[in-house]
C-alpha positions as a printed Julia matrix, in Angstrom:
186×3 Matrix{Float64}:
  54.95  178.91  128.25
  55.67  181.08  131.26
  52.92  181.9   133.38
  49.12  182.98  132.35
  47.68  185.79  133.91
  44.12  185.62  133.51
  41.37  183.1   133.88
  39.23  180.74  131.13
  36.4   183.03  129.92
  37.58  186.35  131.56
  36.99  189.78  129.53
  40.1   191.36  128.67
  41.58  194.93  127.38
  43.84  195.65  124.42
  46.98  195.89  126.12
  46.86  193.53  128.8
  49.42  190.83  128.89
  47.73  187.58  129.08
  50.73  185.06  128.73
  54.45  184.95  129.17
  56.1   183.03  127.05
  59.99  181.97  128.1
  62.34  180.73  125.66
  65.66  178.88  127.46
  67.81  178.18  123.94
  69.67  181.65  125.49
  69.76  182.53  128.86
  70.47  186.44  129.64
  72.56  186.83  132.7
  72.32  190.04  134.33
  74.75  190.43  136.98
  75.76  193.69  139.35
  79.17  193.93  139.34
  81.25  196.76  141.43
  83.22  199.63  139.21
  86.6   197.72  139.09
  84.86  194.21  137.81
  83.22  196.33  135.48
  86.0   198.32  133.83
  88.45  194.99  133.89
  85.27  193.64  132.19
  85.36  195.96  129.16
  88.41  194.1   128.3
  87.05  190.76  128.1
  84.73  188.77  125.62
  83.3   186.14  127.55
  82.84  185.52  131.77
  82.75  181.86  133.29
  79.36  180.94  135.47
  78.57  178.3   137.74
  75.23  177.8   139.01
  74.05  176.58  142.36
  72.46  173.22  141.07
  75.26  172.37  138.79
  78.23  173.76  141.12
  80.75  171.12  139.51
  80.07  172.78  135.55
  81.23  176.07  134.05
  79.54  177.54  131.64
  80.96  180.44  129.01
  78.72  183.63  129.02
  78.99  186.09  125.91
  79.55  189.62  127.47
  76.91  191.62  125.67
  76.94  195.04  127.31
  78.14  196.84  130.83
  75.98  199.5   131.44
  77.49  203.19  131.21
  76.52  204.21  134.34
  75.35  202.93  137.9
  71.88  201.72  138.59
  69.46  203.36  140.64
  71.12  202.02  143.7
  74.08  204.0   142.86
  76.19  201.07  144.13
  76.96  198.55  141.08
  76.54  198.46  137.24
  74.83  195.52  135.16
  76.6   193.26  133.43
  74.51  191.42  130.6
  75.81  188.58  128.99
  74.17  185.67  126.71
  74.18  182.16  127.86
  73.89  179.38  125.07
  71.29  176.35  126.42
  70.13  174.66  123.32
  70.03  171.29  125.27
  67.42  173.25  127.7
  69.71  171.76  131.01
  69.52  175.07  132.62
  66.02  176.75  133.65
  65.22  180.4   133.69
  65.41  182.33  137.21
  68.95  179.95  138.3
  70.67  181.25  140.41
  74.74  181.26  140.28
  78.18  182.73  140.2
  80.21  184.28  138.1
  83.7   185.11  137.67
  86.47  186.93  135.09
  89.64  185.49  134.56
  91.22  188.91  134.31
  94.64  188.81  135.84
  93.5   192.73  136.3
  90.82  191.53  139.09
  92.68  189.83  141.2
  96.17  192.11  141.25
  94.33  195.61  141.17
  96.22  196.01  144.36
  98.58  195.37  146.86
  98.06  194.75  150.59
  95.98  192.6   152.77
  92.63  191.38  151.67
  89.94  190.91  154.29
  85.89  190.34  154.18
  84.15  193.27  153.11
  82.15  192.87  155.46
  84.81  193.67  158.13
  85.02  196.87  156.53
  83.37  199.98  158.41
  83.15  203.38  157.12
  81.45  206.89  158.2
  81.51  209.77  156.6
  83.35  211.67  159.58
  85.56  208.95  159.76
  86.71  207.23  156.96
  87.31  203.62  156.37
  88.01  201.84  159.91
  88.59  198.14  160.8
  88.29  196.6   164.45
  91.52  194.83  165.31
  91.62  192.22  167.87
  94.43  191.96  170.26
  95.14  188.63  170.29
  96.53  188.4   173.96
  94.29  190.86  175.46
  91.19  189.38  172.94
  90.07  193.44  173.27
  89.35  195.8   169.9
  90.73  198.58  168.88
  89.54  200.8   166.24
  91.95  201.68  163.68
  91.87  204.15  160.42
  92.94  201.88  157.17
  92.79  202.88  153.74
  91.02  200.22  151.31
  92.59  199.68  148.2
  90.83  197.9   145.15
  87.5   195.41  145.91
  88.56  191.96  145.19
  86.49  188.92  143.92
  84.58  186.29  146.28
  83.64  189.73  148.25
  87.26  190.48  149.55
  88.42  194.23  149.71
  92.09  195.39  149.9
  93.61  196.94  152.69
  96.83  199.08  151.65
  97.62  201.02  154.61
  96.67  200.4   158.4
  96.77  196.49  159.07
  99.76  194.67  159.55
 100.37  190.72  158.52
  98.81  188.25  161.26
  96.95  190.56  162.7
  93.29  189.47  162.92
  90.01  191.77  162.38
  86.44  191.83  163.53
  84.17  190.44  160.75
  80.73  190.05  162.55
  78.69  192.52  165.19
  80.68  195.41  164.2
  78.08  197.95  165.27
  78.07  197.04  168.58
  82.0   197.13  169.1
  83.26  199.89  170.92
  87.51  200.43  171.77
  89.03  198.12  174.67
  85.92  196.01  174.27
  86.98  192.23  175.22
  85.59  189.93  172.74
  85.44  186.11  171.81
  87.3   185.16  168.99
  85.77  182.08  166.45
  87.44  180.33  163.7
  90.85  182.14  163.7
């Protein structure tokens, strides 16, 4: 049993719920996954999981659909899959991570892969990055073109950043060119 939702003795009406009842022998996974995951996904049978309170076990998820379009945030699609839990070790509402071992994933492109979130954009601009001059520790704003989104929320930079250089990843927004900043874990 789930939850309740009404009190002993209380009056009632035909279609209101009065119980939830959870059953744990399958978990379904729902997962928002970007357009490349979820095309390399198409191809595959089965994604691995690992969940927060067990980070040391994988677990095989059925893939049971990809939905056909985005959702209503227009960003990501949902990927359902089935969990098997017959020895009732993993609760509903866990939450986790999940990968695909699609070679496809990982070598969509070539280039450098940074943060996402070191990844500007504006419409009047296109995709930027702030690099940091590592003598001068000033930014400079510089045009990039982003290749394929990576897993473990990297992005791929194909044109515009060189190897060794280093990028802003944190207080973008208030960065502005030839602005001397402090540079943490390198």
């Amino acid at each position: 049993m789930g939850e309740v939702y009404i009190e002993k003795f209380q009056d009632v009406k035909a279609t209101q719920p009065i119980i939830s009842f959870i059953d744990i022998d399958q978990l379904k996974l729902e997962i928002y996954v970007t357009q490349d995951i979820a095309r390399a996904a198409q191809a595959l049978d089965t994604i691995q999981v690992r969940f927060d309170a067990q980070p040391d076990k994988v677990y095989n998820a059925k893939i049971m659909e990809i939905s056909k379009g985005t959702t209503r945030n227009n960003l990501s699609y949902l990927l359902t899959a089935l969990l098997p839990n017959k020895e009732g070790k993993l609760l509903a509402g866990m939450s986790g991570k999940a990968s695909l071992n699609a070679p496809s994933v990982s070598t969509l492109s070539q280039g450098a892969a940074i943060p996402q979130t070191a990844l500007c954009h504006r419409p009047t601009e296109g995709d930027y990055l702030w690099v940091v001059n590592s003598k001068t520790q000033q930014v400079t704003k510089r045009k990039v073109k982003k290749g394929d989104l990576l897993p473990n929320g990297y992005v791929s930079i194909t044109e515009g950043l060189y190897p060794d250089e280093t990028v802003a990843n944190s207080g973008l927004r208030f960065l502005s060119d030839g602005m001397k900043i402090s540079v943490e874990n390198e």
